[in-house]
C-alpha positions in Angstrom: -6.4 17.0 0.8 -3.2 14.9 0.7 -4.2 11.2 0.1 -2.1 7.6 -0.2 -3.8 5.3 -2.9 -2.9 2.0 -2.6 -2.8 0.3 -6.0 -4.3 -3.4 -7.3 -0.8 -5.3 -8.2 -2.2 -6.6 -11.1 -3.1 -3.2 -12.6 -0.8 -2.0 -14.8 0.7 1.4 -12.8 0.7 3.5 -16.1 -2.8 2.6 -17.0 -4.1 4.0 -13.6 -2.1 6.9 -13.4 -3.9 8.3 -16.8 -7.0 7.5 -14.8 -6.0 9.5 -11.7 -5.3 12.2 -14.6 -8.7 12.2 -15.8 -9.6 13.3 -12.6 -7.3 16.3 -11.8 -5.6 15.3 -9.1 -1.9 16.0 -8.4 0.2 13.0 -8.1 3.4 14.1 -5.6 4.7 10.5 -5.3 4.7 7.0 -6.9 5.8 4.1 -5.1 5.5 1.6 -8.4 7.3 -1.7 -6.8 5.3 -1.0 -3.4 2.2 0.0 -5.6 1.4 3.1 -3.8 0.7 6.4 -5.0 0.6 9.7 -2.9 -1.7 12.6 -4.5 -2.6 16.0 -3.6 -6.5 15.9 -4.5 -8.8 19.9 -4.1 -12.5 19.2 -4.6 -11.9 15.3 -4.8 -13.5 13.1 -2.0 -12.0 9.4 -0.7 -14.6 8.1 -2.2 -14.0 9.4 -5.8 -10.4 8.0 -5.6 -11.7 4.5 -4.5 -13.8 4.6 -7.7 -11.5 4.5 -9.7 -10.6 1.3 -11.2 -7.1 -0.5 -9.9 -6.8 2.0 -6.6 -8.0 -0.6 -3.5 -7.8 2.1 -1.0 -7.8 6.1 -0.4 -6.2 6.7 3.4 -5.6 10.4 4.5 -1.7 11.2 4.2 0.3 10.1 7.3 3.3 7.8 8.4 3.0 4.5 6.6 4.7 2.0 8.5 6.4 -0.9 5.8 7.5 -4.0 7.5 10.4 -5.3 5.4 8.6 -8.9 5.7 5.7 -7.9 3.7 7.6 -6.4 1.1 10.8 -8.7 0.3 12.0 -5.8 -2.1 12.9 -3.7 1.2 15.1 -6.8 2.4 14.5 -9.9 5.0 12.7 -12.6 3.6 9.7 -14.0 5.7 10.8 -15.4 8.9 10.5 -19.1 9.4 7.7 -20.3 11.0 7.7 -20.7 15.4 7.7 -23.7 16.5 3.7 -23.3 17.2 2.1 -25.9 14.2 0.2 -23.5 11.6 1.6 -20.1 14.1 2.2 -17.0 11.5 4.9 -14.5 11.9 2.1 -12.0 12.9 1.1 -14.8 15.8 1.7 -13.8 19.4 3.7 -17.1 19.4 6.1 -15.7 16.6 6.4 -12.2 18.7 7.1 -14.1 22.1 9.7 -16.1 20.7 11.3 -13.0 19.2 11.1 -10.3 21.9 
């Protein structure tokens, strides 16, 4: 089974890789600035991989969809705020003004 952990930022990347080596799994991918981790796991379960210590989450592999916004090392900075008081970029208010 082909799994994407997502990683605790403030876990240091090396330090949970060895753990992810304690447990046999194949690591196919990391993802260190994004802190994600792709691994190819036989006999492991989603549940063993959230266990471990700094992995917050165990998905089944697919498309993973990054949004530039979220992750300022891809590019744009966060959009400025709508004119909506207290309206997010997520806010239908920031999508209507942008569509």
């Amino acid at each position: 089974m082909d799994l994407i952990l997502t990683i605790d930022p403030s876990e240091d990347m090396a330090r949970v890789l060895k753990r992810l080596e304690a447990t046999e799994v194949q690591v196919t991918r990391v993802l260190d600035k994004l802190h994600v981790v792709a691994v190819r796991c036989e006999g492991a379960s989603v549940q063993q991989m959230r266990a471990i210590p700094g992995v917050v989450s165990a998905e089944p592999e697919g498309v993973v969809t990054l949004d530039p916004r979220e992750v300022p090392e891809l590019g744009a900075p966060p959009p400025s705020l709508p004119n909506d008081i207290g309206a997010s970029w997520r806010s239908p208010a920031w999508r209507r003004d942008n569509d």
